[in-house]
C-alpha positions in Angstrom: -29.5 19.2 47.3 -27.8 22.0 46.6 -24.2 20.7 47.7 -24.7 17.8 44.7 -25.9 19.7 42.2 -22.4 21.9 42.7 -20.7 18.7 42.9 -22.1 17.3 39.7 -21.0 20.7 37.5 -18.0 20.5 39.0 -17.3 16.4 37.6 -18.6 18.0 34.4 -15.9 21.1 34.4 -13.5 18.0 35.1 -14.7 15.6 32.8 -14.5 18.0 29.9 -11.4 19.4 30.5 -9.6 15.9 31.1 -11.5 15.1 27.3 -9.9 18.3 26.0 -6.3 17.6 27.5 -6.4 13.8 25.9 -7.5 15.6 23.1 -4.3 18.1 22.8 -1.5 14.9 23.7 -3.2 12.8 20.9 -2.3 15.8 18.0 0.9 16.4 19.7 2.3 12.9 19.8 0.5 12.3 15.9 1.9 16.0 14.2 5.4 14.5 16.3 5.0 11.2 14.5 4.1 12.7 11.1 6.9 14.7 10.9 9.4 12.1 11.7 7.6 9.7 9.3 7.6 12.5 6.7 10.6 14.2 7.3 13.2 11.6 8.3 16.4 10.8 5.9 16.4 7.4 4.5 20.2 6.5 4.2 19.6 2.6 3.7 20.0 2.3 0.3 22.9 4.1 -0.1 24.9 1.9 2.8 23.3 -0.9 1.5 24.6 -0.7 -1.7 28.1 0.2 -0.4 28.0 -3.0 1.5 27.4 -4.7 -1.4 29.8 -3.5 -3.9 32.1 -4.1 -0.6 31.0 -7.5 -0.9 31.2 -8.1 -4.3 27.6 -8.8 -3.8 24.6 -8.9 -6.6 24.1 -5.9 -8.5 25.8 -4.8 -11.5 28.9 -2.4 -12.6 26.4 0.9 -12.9 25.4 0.8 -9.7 28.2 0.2 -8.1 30.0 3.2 -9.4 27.4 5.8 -8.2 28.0 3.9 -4.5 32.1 4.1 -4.6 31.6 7.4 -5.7 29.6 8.7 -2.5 31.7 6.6 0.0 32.3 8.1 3.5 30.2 11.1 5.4 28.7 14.1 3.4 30.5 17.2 5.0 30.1 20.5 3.8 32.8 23.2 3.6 31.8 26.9 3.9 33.3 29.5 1.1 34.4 32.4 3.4 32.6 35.0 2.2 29.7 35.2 -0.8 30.6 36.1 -3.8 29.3 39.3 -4.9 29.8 40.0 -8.8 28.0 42.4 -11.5 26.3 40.3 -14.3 25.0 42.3 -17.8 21.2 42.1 -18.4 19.0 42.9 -21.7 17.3 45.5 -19.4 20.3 46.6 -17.0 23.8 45.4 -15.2 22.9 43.8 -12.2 24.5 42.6 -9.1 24.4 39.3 -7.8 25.6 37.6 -4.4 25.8 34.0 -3.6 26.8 32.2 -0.8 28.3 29.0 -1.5 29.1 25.4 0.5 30.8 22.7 -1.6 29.8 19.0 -0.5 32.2 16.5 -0.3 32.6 13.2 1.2 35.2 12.3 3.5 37.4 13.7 6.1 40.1 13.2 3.4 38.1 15.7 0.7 37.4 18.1 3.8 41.0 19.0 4.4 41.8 19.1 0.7 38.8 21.6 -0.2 40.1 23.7 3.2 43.5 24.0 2.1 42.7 25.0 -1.3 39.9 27.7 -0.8 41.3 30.5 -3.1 41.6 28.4 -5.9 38.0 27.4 -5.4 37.0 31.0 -4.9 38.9 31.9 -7.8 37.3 28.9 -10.1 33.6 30.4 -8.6 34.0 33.7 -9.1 35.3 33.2 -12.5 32.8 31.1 -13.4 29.8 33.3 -12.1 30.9 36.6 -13.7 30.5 34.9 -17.4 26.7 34.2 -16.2 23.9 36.3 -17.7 21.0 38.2 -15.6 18.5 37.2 -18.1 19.4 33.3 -17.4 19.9 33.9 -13.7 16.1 35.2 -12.9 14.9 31.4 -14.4 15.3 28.5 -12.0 17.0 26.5 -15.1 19.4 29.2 -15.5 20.4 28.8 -11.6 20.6 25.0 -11.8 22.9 25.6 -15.0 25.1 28.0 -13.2 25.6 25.4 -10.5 25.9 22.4 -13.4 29.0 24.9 -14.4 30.6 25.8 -11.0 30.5 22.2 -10.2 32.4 21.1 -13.4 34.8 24.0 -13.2 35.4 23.2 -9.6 36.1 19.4 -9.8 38.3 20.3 -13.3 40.7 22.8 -11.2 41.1 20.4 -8.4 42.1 17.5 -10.7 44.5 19.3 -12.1 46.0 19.6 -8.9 45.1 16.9 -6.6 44.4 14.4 -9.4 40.9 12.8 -7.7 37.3 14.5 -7.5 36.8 16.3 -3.8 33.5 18.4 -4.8 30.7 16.0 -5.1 28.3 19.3 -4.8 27.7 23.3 -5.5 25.3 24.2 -3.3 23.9 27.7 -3.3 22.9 28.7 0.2 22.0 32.3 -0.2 21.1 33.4 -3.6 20.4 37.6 -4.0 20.0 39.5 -7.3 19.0 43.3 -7.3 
């Protein structure tokens, strides 16, 4: 009697602790399945819309352009070093570093934006020095210096290559003291 009594607690301890390990697989395999559901990149309709300006397919001239424009793989070049300039403030001069990768698509653009770094880093550092510590506390104003760096960028590199290489300024360490 007392043998299945033992025997009995024992199916229990089992029983709940099969229940508990079903229970930790089914939040695995659903947090795994949210995150790729939530955090996956959609490329489709920017291949599909290559394909059909390719084509000559439907759509019209404006959305065409945007897709000829982003043709071929995003790489991203690395400046160097960041850029590590004094900015005047209302309050007080501060200084600012950024760390900096420039977008472009292509192997083509990758090579060009290598082989002509110190001009970039040149065009950037000229172009953050005339910033403004009040502007660069504000999101907007950090957006706005980008908006700049990416104009003076792609201006400076038409001049000498004759075709846009930057499609982006992307700030990938931003520090202000």
């Amino acid at each position: 009697m007392a043998e299945e009594e033992l025997q009995i607690e024992e199916g229990g301890k089992k029983g709940k602790m099969m229940i508990i390990i079903i229970a930790v697989v089914v939040l695995i395999v659903s947090g795994a399945a949210a995150y790729f559901f939530l955090f996956s990149s959609d490329d489709t309709p920017v291949e599909s819309t290559a394909t059909e300006a390719a084509q000559g397919g439907e759509g019209d001239a404006a959305s065409a352009a945007p897709a000829s424009a982003s043709t071929g793989t995003a790489l991203y070049v690395a400046m160097p070093r960041p850029f590590v300039f004094n900015v005047p403030g209302t309050g007080r001069d501060r200084l600012v570093q950024i760390k900096v990768q420039l977008m472009v698509r292509g192997s083509d653009n990758e090579e060009t934006a290598k082989s002509h770094i110190p001009l970039i880093e040149g065009t950037l550092l000229q172009t953050f020095s005339a910033s403004n510590a009040d502007d660069l506390v504000t999101e907007a104003g950090k957006m706005a210096l980008r908006e700049d760096a990416l104009s003076a960028v792609r201006g400076r590199l038409q001049e000498i290559t004759g075709k846009d290489v930057v499609e982006q300024v992307l700030f990938t360490g931003f520090v202000m003291q």
